[in-house]
C-alpha positions in Angstrom: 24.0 -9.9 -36.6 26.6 -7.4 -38.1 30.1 -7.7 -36.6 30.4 -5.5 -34.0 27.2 -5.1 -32.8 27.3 -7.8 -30.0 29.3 -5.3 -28.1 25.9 -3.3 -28.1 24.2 -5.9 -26.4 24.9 -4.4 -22.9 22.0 -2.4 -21.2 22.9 1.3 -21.0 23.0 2.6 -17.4 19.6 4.8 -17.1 20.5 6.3 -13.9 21.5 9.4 -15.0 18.6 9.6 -17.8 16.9 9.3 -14.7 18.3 12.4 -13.5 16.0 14.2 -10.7 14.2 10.9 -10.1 17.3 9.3 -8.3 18.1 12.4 -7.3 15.3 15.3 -6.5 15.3 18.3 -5.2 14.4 19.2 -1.9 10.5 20.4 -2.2 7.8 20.7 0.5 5.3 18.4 0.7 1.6 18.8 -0.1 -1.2 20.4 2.7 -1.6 16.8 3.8 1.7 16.4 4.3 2.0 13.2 2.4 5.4 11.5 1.7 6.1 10.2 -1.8 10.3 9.7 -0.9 9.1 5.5 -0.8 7.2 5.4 -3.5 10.0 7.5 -6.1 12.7 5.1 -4.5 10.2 1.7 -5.2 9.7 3.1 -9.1 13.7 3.5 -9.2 14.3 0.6 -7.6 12.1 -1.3 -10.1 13.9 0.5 -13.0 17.3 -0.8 -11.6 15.7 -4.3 -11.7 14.7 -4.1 -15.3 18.2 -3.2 -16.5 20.0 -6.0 -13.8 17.5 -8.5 -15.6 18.1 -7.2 -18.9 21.9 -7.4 -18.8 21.6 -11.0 -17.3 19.7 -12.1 -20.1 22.7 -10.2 -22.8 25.5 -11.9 -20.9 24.2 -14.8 -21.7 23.5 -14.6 -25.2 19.5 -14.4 -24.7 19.0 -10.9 -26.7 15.3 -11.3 -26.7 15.4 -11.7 -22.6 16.9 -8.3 -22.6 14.8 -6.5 -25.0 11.7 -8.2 -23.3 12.7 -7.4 -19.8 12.9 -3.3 -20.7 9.8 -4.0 -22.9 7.1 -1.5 -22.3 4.6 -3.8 -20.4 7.6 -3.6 -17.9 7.7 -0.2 -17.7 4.3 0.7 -17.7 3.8 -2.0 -15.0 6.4 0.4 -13.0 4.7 3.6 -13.7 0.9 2.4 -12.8 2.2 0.9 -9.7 3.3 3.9 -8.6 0.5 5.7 -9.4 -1.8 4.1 -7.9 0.3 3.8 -4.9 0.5 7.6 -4.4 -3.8 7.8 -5.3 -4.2 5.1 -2.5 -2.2 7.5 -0.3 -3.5 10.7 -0.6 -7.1 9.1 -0.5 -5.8 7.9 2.9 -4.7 11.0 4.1 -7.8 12.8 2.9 -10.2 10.5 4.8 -8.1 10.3 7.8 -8.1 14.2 7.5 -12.1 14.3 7.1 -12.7 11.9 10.2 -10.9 14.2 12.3 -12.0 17.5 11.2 -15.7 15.3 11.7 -15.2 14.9 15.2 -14.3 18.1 15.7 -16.8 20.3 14.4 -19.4 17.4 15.5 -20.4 16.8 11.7 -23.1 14.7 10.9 -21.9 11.1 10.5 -24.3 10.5 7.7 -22.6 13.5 5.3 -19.5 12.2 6.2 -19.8 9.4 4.7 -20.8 10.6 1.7 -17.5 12.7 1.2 -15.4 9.6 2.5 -13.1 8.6 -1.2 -14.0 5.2 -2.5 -12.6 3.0 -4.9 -13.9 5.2 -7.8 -12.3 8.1 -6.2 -9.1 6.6 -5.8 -9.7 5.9 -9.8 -10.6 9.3 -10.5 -7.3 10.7 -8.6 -5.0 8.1 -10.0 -5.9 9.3 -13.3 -5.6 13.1 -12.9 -2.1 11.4 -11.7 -1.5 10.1 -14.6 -1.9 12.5 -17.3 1.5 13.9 -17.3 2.6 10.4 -17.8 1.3 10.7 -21.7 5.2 11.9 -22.9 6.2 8.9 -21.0 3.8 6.1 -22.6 4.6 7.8 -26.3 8.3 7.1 -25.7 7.2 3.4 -24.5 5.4 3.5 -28.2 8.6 4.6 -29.9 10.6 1.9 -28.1 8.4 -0.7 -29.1 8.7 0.8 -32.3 12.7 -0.4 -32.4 11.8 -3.1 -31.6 9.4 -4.5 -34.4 10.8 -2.5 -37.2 14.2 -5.0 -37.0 12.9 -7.7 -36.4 13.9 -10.1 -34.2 17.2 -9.8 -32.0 18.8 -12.0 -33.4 18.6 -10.7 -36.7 19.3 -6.9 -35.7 22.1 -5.0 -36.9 24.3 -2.5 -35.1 22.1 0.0 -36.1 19.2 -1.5 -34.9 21.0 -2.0 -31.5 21.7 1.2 -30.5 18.4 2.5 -31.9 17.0 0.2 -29.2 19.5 1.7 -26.7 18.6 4.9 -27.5 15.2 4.7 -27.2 15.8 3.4 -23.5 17.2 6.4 -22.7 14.7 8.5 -23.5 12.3 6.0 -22.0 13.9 6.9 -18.7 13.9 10.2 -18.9 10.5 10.7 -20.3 9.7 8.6 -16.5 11.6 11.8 -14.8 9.3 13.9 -16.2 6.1 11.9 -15.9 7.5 11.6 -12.2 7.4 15.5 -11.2 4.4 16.0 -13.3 2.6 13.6 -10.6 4.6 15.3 -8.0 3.2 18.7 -8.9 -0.4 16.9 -9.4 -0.3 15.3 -5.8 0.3 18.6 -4.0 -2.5 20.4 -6.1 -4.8 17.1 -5.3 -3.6 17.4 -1.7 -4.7 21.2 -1.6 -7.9 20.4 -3.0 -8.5 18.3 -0.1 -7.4 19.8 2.2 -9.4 22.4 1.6 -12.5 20.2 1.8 -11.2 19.2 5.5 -11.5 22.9 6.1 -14.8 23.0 5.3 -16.2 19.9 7.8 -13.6 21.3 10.5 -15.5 24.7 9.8 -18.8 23.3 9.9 -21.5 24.3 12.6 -24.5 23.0 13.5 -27.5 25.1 12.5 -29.0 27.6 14.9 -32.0 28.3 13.7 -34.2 24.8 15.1 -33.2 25.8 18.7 -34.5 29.4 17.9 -37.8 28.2 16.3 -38.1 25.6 19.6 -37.1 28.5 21.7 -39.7 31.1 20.5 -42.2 28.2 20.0 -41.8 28.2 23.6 -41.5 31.2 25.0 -44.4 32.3 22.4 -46.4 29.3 24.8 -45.5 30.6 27.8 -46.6 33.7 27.6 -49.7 33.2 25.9 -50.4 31.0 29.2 -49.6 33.6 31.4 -51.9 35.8 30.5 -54.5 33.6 30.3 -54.1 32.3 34.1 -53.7 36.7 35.0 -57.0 36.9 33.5 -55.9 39.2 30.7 -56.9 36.8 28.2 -60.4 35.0 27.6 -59.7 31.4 29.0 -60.2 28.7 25.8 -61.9 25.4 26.8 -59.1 23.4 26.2 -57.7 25.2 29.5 -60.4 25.8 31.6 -59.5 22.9 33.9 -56.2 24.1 34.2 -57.1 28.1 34.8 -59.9 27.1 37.4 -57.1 24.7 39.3 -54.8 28.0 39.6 -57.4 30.3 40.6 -58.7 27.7 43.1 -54.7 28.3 44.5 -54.3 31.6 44.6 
C-alpha cells in the first residue's frame, strides 16, 4: 500500500451525504395517512451500522472487513428492506381501509375479497416503489466498480482509497434520493387507493330486483282482483279459489 494511504482507511461519515434522509422536511402524509418516519429512521439506522462495522474492521487493520461491510449486497439489503416494509404497509392500510368502507356501504363480501391486496400485490406495489431506486443501484455498480478495478485492499493505493471513499458518498446520497422518490410514490399509491375505498364506501345495492319483485307483484295482484270482481274471465287454474270468494260474499 502507498505510504500515506493507511490514513484513508477510515470510513467517511455519510450523514450529511445523507442529507434530507436524516433530516426531511416536514410533508403531509398520503390519503391513508400512513407513517413512513420508522421506516426512514430503520434504513438510517442501518446505514449508521454499516459505517460503525466498517470502521471497526479499519481500526483493526482488516481493510477487506471495511470494504465488504459497505459492499453493495449491504446496501441493497438496506434499501429492499425498506421497501418492502413501506409495500407491506400501505397494503395494510388499503385493506383495512376496504373492510371498513365494506361494512359500510353493506358490500358484497364475495367482491371484497377479490379487491383485498395479496402477496402479488404487495409485489407489484414494492416495485412501483422501487423504480426511483435505479440512480441508487447504478452508484452501488460504480462502487463495486472501485472496488475490483484495484484489486484487493491490501494492494490499493491512495488513489484507489479515496476513489472507494468517494464512491460511498455518492452511494449515500443517491439513497436520499431513491428515499423521496419512494416517498412521492407511496403518497401517489396511497391516493390510488384510497380512491378505490371511495368506490366500495360509495357502493349501493342495486334497486332494480326489488322493483321487478315489486311490479311482479303488484302486476299479480291486480290481475287477481279483477278476476274475483268478475271483470275478467276466471282461468281454470283459479276457479276453486274464485268460486270460494263468491261463496263469501
Amino acid at each position: 500500500m502507498a505510504p500515506g494511504s493507511e490514513r484513508l482507511w477510515v470510513v467517511p461519515e455519510l450523514g450529511p451525504s445523507l442529507g434530507r434522509l436524516v433530516d426531511p422536511p416536514a410533508s403531509p402524509r398520503g390519503a391513508l395517512h400512513v407513517s413512513l418516519d420508522d421506516v426512514r429512521l430503520d434504513l438510517v439506522s442501518g446505514v449508521f451500522d454499516l459505517a460503525g462495522a466498517g470502521r471497526s474492521f479499519a481500526a483493526a487493520g482488516d481493510h477487506d472487513g471495511a470494504i465488504a461491510s459497505l459492499g453493495r449486497v449491504a446496501w441493497l439489503g438496506l434499501w429492499e428492506q425498506a421497501v418492502a416494509a413501506t409495500a407491506s404497509r400501505i397494503a395494510a392500510e388499503a385493506n383495512a381501509g376496504l373492510r371498513l368502507a365494506a361494512a359500510e356501504s353493506r358490500f358484497p363480501t364475495r367482491r371484497l375479497r377479490r379487491l383485498a391486496l395479496t402477496d402479488e400485490d404487495i409485489r407489484a406495489i414494492g416495485a412501483r416503489l422501487g423504480s426511483g431506486g435505479a440512480p441508487f443501484v447504478a452508484a452501488l455498480d460504480a462502487l463495486e466498480q472501485t472496488v475490483h478495478a484495484t484489486g484487493s485492499a491490501r494492494g490499493r493505493s491512495t488513489a484507489g482509497v479515496e476513489a472507494w471513499r468517494t464512491a460511498l458518498g455518492a452511494v449515500a446520497r443517491r439513497l436520499e434520493s431513491a428515499w423521496l422518490a419512494l416517498d412521492a410514490a407511496a403518497r401517489v399509491e396511497q391516493e390510488g387507493w384510497a380512491a378505490e375505498i371511495g368506490r366500495v364506501r360509495a357502493w349501493h345495492r342495486p334497486l332494480w330486483p326489488v322493483r321487478l319483485v315489486t311490479a311482479v307483484v303488484l302486476a299479480a295482484a291486480t290481475y287477481l282482483g279483477l278476476v274475483l270482481g268478475g271483470y275478467l274471465p276466471v282461468p281454470p287454474p283459479l276457479e276453486g279459489l274464485a268460486a270460494f270468494w263468491w261463496a263469501r260474499l
